[in-house]
N, C-alpha and C positions, 0 to 999 in steps of 0.2 A: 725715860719717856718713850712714848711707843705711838704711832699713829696707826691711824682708822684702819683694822683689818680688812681687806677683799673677803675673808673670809673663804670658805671653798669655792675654788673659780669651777665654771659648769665646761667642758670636751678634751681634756686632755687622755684621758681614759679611754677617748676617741669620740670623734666625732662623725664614726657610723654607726648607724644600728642593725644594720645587717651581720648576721654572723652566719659561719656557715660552721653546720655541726653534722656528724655521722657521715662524715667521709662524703659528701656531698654538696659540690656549687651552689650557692642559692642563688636564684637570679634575683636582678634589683627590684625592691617592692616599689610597685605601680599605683595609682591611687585607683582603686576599684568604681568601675561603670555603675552610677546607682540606676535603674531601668525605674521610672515611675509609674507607680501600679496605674492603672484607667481607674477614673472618678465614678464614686458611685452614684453622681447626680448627671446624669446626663441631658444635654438640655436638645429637645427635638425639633426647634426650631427659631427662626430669625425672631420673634416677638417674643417667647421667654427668654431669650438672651438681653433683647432691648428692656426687658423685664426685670431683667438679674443684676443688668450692670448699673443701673441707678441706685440699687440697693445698697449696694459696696461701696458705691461712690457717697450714699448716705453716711452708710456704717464710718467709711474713713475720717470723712469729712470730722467726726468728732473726736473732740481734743482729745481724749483718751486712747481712745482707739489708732487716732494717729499717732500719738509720743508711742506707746506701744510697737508699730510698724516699724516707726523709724528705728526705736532701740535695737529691734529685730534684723533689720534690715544693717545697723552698724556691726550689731553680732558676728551678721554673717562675713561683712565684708573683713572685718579684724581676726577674724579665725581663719582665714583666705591668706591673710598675712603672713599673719604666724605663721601656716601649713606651709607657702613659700619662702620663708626666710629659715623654718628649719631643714628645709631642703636645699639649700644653699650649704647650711651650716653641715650639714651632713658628708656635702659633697665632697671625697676625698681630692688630694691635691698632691696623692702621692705618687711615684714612679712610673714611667708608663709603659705598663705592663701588661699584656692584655689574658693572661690565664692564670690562674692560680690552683694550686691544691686547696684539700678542707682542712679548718682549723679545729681540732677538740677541745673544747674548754672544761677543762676538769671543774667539778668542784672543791672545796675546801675539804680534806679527810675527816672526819671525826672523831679517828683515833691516831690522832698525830703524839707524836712523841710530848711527855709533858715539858713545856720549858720553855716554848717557846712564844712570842709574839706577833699577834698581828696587829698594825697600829689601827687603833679605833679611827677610822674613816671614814667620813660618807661619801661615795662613789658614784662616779658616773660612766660614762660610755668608753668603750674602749680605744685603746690607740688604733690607730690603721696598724693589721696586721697581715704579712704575708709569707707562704710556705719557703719553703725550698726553690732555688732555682732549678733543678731540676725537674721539681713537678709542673713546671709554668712552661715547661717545652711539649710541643706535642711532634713526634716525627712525621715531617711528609714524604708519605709512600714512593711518590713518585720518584725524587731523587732522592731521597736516602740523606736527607740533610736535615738536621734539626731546626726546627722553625716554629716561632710562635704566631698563634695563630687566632686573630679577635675574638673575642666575644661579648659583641658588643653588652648582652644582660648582665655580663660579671661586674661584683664590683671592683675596682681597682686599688687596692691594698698595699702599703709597703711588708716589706719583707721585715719577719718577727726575730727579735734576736731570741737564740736558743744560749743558755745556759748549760753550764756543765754540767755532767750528772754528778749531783750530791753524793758522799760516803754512806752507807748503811748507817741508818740510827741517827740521821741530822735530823735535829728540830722541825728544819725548814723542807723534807726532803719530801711529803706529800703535796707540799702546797702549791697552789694554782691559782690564777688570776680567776672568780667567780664571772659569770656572764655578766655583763652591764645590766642594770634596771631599766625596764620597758619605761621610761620617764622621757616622753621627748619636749614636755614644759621646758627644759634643764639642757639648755643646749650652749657649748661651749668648752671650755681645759678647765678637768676638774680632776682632784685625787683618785687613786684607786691603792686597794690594800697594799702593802708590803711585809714579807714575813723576818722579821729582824730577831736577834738571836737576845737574850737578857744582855744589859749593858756587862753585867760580871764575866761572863762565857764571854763575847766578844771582844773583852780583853784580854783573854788567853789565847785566844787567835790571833794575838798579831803578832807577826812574823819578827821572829828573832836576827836574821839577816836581812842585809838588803838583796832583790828581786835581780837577775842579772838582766844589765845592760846588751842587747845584742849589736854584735861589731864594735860599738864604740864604749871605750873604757874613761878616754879622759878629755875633757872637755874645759877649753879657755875660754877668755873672752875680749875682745880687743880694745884697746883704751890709746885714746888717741887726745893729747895734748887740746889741737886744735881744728877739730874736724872742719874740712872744705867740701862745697858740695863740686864735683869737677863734672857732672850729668846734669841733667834736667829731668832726674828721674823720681823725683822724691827724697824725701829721707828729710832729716831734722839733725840738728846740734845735737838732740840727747840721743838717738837712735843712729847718729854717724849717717854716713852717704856710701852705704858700699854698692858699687857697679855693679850692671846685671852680671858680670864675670863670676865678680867676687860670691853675689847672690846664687848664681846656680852651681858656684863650687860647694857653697856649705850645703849644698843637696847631695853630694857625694860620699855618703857617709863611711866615715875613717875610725882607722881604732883610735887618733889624737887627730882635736880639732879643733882650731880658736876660728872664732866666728863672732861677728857683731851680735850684741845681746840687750843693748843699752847701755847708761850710765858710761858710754864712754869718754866722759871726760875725768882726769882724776883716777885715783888706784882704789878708790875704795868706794862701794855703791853707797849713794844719802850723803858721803862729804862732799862737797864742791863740783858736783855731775849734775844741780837739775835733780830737783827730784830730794831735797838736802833735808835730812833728818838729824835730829841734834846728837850727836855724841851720846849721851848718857843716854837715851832712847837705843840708837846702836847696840852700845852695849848690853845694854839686856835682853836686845832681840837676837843677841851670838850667845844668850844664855838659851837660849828657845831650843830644847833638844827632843823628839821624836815627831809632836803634833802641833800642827798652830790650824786655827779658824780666823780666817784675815776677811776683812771689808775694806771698804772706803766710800767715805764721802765728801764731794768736793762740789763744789758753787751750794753749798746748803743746800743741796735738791732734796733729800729727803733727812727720814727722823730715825736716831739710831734706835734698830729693833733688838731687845731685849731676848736671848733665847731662852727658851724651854726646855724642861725636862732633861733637863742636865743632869748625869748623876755628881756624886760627890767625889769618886775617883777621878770624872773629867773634869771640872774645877781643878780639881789638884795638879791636875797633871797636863795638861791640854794649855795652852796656850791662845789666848782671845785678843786679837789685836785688831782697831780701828782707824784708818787712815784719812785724816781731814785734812783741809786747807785754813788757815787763816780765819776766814770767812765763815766756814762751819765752827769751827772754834768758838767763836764770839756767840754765837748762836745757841752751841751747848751751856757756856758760863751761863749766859741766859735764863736759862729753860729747862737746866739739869744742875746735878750736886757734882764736882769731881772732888772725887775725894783726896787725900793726901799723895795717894800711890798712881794721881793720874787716872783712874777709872770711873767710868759710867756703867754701875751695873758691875756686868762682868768682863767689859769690853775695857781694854787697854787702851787710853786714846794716844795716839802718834799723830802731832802735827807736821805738816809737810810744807816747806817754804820753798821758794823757787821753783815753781813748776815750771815742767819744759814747753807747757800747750797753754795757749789757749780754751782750748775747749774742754770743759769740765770731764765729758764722758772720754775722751781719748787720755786726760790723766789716768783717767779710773785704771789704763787697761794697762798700766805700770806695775801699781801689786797685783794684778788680777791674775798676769801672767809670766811675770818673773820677781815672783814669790822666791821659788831657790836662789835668787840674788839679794833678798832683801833679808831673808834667813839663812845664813848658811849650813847651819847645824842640825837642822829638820828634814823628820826623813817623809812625812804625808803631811799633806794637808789639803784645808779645804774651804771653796772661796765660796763666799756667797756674796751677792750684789748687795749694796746698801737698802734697797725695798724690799728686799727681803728678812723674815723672822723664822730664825730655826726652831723646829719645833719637835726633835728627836735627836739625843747622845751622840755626839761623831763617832764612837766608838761601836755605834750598832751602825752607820754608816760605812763608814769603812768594811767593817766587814762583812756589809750585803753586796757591796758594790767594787769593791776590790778582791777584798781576799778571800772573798766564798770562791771568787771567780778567777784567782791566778792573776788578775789585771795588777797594771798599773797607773793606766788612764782610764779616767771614766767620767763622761758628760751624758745629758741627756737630749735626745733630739728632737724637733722644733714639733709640736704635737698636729700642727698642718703640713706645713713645708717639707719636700725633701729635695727641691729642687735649686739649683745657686740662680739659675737665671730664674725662677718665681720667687727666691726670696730677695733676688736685686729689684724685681718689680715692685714688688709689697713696699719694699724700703723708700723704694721714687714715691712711690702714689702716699706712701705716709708720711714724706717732708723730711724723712731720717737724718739726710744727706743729701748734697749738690747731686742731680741728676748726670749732668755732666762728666764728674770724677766717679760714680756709681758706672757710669757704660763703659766709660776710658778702663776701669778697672776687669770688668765683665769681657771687655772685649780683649782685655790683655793674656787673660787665663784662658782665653775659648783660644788664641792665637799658639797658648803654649798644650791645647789641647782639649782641656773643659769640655766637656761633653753633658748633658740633659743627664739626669739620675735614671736611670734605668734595671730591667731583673741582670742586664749585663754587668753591674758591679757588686752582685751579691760575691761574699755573704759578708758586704760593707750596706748599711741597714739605710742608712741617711748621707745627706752632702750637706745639712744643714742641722745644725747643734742649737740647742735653747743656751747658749753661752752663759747665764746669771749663775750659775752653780756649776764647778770645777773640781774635781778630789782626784786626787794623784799622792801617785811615788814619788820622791826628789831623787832623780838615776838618771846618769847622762844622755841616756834616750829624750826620757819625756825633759830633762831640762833643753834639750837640743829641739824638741817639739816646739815647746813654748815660745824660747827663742826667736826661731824663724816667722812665726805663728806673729811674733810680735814687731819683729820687722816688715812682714807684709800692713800691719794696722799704719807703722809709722812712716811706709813709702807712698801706700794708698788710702782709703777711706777709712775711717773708724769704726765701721761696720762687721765685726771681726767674725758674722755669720760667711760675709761673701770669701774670706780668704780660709776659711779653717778646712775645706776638703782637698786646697792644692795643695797647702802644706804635710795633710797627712798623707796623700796619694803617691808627693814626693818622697816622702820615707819608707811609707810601706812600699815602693817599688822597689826600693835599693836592700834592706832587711827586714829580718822578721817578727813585725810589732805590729800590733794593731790597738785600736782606740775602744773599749765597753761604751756602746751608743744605749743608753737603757731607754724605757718607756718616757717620755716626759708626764704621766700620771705617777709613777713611781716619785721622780724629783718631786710635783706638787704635794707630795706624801709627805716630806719630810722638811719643807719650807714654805710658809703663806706669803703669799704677796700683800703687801699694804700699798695705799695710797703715794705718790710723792708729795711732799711738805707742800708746795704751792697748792696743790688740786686740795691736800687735805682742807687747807688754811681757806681756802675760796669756797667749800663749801661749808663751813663751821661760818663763814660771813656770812653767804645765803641764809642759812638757819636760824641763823640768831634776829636776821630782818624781819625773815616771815613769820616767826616763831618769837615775841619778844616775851622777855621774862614779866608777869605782872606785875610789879613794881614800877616797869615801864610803861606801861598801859596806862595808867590812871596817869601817870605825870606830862600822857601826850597832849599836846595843846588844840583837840579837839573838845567838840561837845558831849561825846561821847562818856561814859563813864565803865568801868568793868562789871559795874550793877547791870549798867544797859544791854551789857551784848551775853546773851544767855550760850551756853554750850562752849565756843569757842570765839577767837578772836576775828573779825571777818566775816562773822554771818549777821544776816541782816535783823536785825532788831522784831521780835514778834510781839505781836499784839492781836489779844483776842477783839474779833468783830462781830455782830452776829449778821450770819447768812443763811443762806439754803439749809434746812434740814439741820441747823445749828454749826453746822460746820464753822472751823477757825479758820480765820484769812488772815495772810500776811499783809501790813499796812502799804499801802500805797500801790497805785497799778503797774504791772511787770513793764511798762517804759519808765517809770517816773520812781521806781523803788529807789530806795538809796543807795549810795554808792559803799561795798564794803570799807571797814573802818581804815583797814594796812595801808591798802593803793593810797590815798587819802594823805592818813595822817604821818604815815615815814616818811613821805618825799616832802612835808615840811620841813624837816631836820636840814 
């Protein structure tokens, strides 16, 4: 069962329309001075004026004439709208930077190698993109120090991730992001192309070894009886209570390290830790060896999404596991088929008892982010949120987003935000989260350094990640990433956009890894957003009131009859009259018409 598609969302592709080509800044476009031409009716004096304006004031005076004006006059004011609200929407929010290089936007080659794939997408605007830090300096003469320097017409861009250069003769080795479509109706995060390799090829590319771990080979994980909290610093029974000590030791990264990870209660993750999955579920997820695609869903917030375009190799081989509570459980028996083997579709359902939270959304972030705890035997995979619907092979995944790229981590980042303090803001002003435990947190990270996103952290692209979609290596790095990554959710907020740059900042200070931040129009490519189950379910209610099936109509206990109301349901009943010049009039006078039939006859029920 699948709920109401979003369908293509409209600015992840970006949400400016400025682009700058041929080696050349564009300044920001201005809304052009319209100069009104002089009237060809000039009027020479005080008494043709007093002459002119009765006229007009005739002319409006008539109904016609006036509805007319008025529509005119709401035209204008709703197109005023619009024109301000897509310049809000336009307005980047990215790094503050004030110069940049020019971007070239190739087009698609035409004679690309045959074989390859570009996913049929309709597109919109591009992500904020930004050059080199280097070109964003301009040196000042006078002292001989590098210094950047406003301009206030530029636009302000984040910095573009660059890609490796491809091998001669790759499928994908001409291609290029096409310019966005001049379409500013379409304002919002929306898909844009990606060039993915045939699901066949894409599986000969995947790497026969695993990727090496830098500095750190081997990694534990602490399991403690009966955790005590002995701070007041945060932390939870399933996530342990380790001291800032202990916390900014596991930032010291070592060739052997045990470090809080969760499930530390109990020897073994899902038995008796919080978090408890049944044995025979267990064990056939320690059967799970190379690739798993994990979800979850918990408080029944949304409807399990169905993937696409799946080949037959990944069915075979691939691993689909979904993670509910109880609660969703009941929901699915409901509302779906499970079949013998425990599956919906193509999704392996894993129910989860004894959750460590409260809150639905900080269960979630348990398989979302120690996945290599839950699987041990799996060497990638890839998380997508529960509202989300995949709609391309992970096996052409993977190899756009990892192994084209050498990577091991790869997320996508926030297609507005690149800021932690404007996306703690966003979060307040959106009810995400206590306000309170949001600045306590904010304030904590700016105390151990935090700084505003800036061209000073290229060639790190973003500070803020679209978190719903995660693909990784399972190798002691990224499992020591995730980790930390998940101790900061279970000491602080659930918000796991505000803690994911001080955890990577912390790593890559120490060795040398870094995280693939791609376009967030790329992720929109390859996974659609649906509705959550309550919004869908509230507006299939609405619909069905305004909208009642005719069978319903005729049994309402009005006067009315479905004979009577012509066209649709709602409009007022016609009846020819005769009047002026034969014309038909609607019965009764515009106070006294009737009331439509819905308003009326639903709210008798």
């Amino acid at each position: 069962m699948t709920g109401g598609s979003l369908g293509l969302r409209t600015g992840s592709y970006g949400s400016l329309q400025q682009q700058l080509q041929n080696s050349v800044v564009l300044p920001i476009q201005t809304t052009p001075i319209v100069v009104r031409k002089p009237s060809k009716m000039l009027l020479s004096g005080s008494r043709e004026k007093e002459k002119f304006l009765p006229w007009i004031c005739k002319i409006a005076s008539r109904r016609r004439v006036g509805m007319l004006l008025l529509v005119l006059v709401s035209v204008v004011v709703f197109m005023s709208l619009m024109s301000a609200l897509n310049k809000d929407e336009d307005a980047p929010e990215g790094p503050n930077v004030h110069s940049m290089s020019s971007v070239h936007v190739q087009t698609v080659s035409s004679n690309m190698v045959s074989g390859y794939h570009v996913s049929p997408v309709n597109y919109g605007e591009r992500d904020s993109e930004m050059n080199n830090k280097s070109s964003s300096l301009e040196i000042d003469s006078v002292n001989g120090e590098n210094k950047t320097q406003p301009l206030p017409s530029v636009v302000l861009l984040p910095p573009v991730v660059r890609a490796r250069a491809l091998p001669p003769g790759h499928p994908c080795e001409s291609f290029a992001l096409p310019p966005p479509p001049a379409d500013r109706k379409r304002i919002g995060p929306r898909p844009c192309p990606v060039c993915y390799l045939p699901a066949e090829q894409a599986i000969t590319l995947m790497p026969t070894v695993s990727s090496i771990s830098p500095v750190l080979k081997n990694l534990t994980y602490v399991s403690e009886e009966n955790p005590i909290a002995t701070q007041s610093y945060g932390g939870s029974p399933f996530g342990g209570y380790p001291s800032l000590k202990q916390r900014n030791d596991s930032f010291n990264i070592k060739e052997s390290m045990n470090v809080y990870c969760g499930f530390v209660k109990g020897n073994r993750p899902g038995r008796h830790t919080g978090f408890d999955i049944d044995d025979a579920d267990l064990l056939e997820m320690e059967q799970c060896r190379g690739i798993v695609v994990a979800s979850a869903i918990f408080g029944n917030y949304d409807i399990i999404q169905q993937p696409k375009n799946i080949s037959e190799t990944a069915k075979g081989n691939i691993c689909f596991y979904m993670f509910v509570d109880e609660e969703t459980e009941a929901y699915i028996k409901n509302s779906s088929t499970i079949d013998s083997t425990l599956k919906v579709g193509i999704w392996r359902i894993v129910v989860v008892r004894n959750l460590p939270y409260t809150d639905a959304r900080r269960n979630g972030k348990v398989p979302k982010l120690l996945l290599h705890r839950i699987f041990p035997n799996v060497r990638f995979s890839i998380w997508i949120d529960g509202k989300l619907e995949l709609v391309v092979d992970p096996y052409q995944i993977l190899e756009r987003f990892l192994w084209r790229n050498n990577a091991n981590f790869a997320i996508s980042r926030h297609y507005r935000r690149f800021d932690v303090f404007k996306e703690a803001e966003a979060n307040k002003a959106a009810g995400k989260y206590e306000n309170a435990s949001i600045d306590y947190q904010v304030e904590f990270y700016k105390r151990e350094g935090l700084t505003p996103y800036s061209s000073a952290k290229l060639p790190i692209t973003s500070d803020v990640p679209e978190g719903c979609v995660i693909i990784r290596e399972h190798i002691p790095i990224t499992n020591l990433f995730t980790c930390l990554w998940f101790n900061e959710v279970d000491r602080f907020t659930s918000r796991d956009q505000i803690s994911f740059s001080t955890v990577r900042d912390k790593i890559m200070s120490k060795v040398n890894w870094s995280v693939n931040m791609f376009l967030d129009c790329e992720r929109r490519n390859f996974v659609v957003q649906a509705y959550h189950r309550d919004l869908l379910e509230h507006m299939n209610t609405i619909a069905a009131v305004i909208y009642p099936p005719p069978a319903l109509i005729n049994e309402l206990p009005g006067k009315v009859s479905s004979e009577t109301v012509p066209y649709k349901v709602g409009r007022t009943p016609i009846k020819k009259m005769p009047g002026k010049r034969g014309r038909e009039k609607k019965s009764g006078s515009r106070r006294h018409r009737p009331r439509p039939v819905i308003g009326r006859e639903i709210n008798s029920f």
